[in-house]
C-alpha positions as CSV (number, residue, x, y, z in Angstrom):
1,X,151.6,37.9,51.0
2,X,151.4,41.1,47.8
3,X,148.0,40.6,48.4
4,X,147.3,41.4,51.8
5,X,150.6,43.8,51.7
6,X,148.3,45.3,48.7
7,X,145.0,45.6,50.2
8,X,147.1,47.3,53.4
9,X,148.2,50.3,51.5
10,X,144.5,50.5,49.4
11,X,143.7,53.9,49.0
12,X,140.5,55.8,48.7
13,X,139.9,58.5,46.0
14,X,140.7,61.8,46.3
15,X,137.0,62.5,47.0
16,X,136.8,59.6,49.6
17,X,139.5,61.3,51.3
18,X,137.7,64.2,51.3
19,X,134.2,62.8,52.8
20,X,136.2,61.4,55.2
21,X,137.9,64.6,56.4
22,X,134.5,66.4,56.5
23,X,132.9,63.5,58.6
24,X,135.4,63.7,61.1
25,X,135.8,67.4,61.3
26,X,131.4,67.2,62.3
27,X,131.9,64.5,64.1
28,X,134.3,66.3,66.5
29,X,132.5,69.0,66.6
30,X,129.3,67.0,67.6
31,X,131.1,65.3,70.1
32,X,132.4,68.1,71.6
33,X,129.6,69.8,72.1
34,X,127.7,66.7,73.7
35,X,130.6,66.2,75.9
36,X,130.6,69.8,77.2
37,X,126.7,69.6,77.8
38,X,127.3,66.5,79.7
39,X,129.4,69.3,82.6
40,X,132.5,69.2,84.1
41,X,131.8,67.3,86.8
42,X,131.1,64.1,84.8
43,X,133.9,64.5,82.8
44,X,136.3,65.6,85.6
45,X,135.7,62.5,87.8
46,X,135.6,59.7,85.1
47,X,134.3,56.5,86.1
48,X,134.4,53.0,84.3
49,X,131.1,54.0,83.1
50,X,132.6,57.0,81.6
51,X,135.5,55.1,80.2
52,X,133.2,52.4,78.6
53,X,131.1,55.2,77.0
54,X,134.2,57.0,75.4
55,X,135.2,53.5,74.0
56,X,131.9,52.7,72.3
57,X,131.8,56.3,71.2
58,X,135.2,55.9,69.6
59,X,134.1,52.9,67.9
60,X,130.3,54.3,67.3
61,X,132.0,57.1,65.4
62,X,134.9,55.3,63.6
63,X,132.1,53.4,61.0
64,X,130.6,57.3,60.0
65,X,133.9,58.8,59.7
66,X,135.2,56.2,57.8
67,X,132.2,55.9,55.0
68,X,133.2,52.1,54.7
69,X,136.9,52.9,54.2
70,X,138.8,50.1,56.1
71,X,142.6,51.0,54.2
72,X,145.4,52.4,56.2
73,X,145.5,55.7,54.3
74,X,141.6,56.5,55.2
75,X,142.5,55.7,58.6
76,X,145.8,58.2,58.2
77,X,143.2,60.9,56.6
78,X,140.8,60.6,59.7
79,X,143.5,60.4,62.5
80,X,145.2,63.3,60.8
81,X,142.2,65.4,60.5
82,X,141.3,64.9,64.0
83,X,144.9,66.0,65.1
84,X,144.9,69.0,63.2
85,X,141.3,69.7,64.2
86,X,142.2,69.1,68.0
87,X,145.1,71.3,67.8
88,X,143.8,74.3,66.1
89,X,140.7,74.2,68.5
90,X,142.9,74.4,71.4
91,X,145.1,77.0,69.6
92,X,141.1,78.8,69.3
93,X,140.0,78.5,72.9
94,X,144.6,79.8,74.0
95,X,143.4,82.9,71.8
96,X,139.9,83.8,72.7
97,X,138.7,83.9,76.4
98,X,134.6,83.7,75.0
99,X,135.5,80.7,73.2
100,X,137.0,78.8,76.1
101,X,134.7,80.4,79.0
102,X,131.7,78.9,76.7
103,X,133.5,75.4,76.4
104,X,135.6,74.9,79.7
105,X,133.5,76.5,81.7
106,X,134.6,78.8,84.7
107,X,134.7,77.6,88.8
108,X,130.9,77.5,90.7
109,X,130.6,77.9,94.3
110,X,129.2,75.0,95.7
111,X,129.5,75.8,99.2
112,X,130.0,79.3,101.4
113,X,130.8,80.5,104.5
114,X,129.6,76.7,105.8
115,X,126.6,76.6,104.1
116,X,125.9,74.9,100.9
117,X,124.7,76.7,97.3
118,X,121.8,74.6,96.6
119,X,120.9,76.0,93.6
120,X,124.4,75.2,91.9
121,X,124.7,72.3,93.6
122,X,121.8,71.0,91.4
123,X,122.3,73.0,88.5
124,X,126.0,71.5,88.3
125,X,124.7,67.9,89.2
126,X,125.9,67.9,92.4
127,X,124.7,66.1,95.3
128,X,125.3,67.0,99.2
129,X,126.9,63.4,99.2
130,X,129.3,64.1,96.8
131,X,130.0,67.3,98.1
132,X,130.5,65.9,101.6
133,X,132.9,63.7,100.5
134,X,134.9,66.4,98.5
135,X,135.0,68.1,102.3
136,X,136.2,64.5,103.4
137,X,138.8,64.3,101.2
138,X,140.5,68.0,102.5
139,X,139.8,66.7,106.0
140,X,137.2,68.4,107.0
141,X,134.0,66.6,108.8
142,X,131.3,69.2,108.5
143,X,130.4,72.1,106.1
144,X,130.7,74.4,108.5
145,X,134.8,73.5,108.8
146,X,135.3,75.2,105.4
147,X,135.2,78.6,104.1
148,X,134.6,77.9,100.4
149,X,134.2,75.0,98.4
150,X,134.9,75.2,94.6
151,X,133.6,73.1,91.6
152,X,136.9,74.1,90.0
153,X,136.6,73.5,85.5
154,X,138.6,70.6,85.7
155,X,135.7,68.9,87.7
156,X,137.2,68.5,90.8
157,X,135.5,70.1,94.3
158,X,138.7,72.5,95.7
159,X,137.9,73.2,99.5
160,X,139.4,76.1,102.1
161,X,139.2,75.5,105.2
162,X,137.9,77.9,107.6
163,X,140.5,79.0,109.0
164,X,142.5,79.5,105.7
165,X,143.2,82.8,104.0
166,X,141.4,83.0,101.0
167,X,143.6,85.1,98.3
168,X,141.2,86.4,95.3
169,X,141.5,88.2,92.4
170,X,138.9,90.1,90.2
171,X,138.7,87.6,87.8
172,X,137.6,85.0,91.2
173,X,135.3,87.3,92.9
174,X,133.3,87.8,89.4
175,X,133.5,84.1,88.5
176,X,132.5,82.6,92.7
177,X,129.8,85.4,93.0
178,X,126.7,84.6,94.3
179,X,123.5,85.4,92.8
């Protein structure tokens, strides 16, 4: 039972640690930046596909972060690095409005006055099926029952009807503004 309890607590150099801590920190990176590229919509609407991929991902990842490491502490070092990491990237993005327009994105009109935005619509990967059943789900049968439909940065299609009143501010007009 030492043993085991021994090998548990094994711990890697002070360079090991190190290595580690730099693999995650490009790793994340790497990640996040494929994971952006992939668009919002993707990400917004996760399927089991999406879920599957983010498992193997995790587990893809773990073995180059890791550099072989299988103790507890290298697996405290990477966690902790990634936590940190995470946190002061959010912190980055709270602080600078570039930084998190260029990774979150900002809303895209998908559909206006009725008629759909093609061009978006492809550019953001979205199909007239999809959108359809955005303008489904808000009630609506045709496109010519809504106003304004928004591929909002969360990845989820936002629709006004009609006959709604549409309340905008600068920031809105600049970001739904159509070529």
């Amino acid at each position: 039972m030492s043993d085991w309890l021994a090998h548990v607590f094994d711990h890697p150099t002070l360079d090991g640690c190190g290595i580690i801590a730099l693999k995650c920190l490009f790793i994340y990176f790497f990640l996040i930046i494929g994971l952006r590229l992939l668009g919002k919509r993707e990400l917004g609407q996760m399927n089991i596909y999406d879920l599957i991929l983010i498992i193997v991902l995790g587990n893809a990842v773990q073995n180059a972060m890791m550099n072989g490491d299988n103790s507890l502490v290298g697996g405290l070092v990477a966690a902790t690095v990634l936590l940190v990491v995470n946190r002061l990237f959010g912190y980055v993005m709270h602080r600078s409005s570039r930084i998190e327009k260029s990774m979150v994105g900002q809303p895209v009109l998908l559909l206006n006055q009725g008629k759909p935005v093609e061009s978006r619509m492809r550019r953001e990967g979205i199909s007239y099926e999809q959108l359809m059943q955005a303008l489904r789900e808000h009630g609506l049968v045709r496109p010519e029952d809504a106003k304004i439909a928004v591929l909002e940065i969360d990845g989820s299609i936002s629709v006004v009807p009609k006959e709604a009143e549409v309340m905008r501010t600068k920031r809105h007009f600049k970001a739904l503004r159509l070529p």
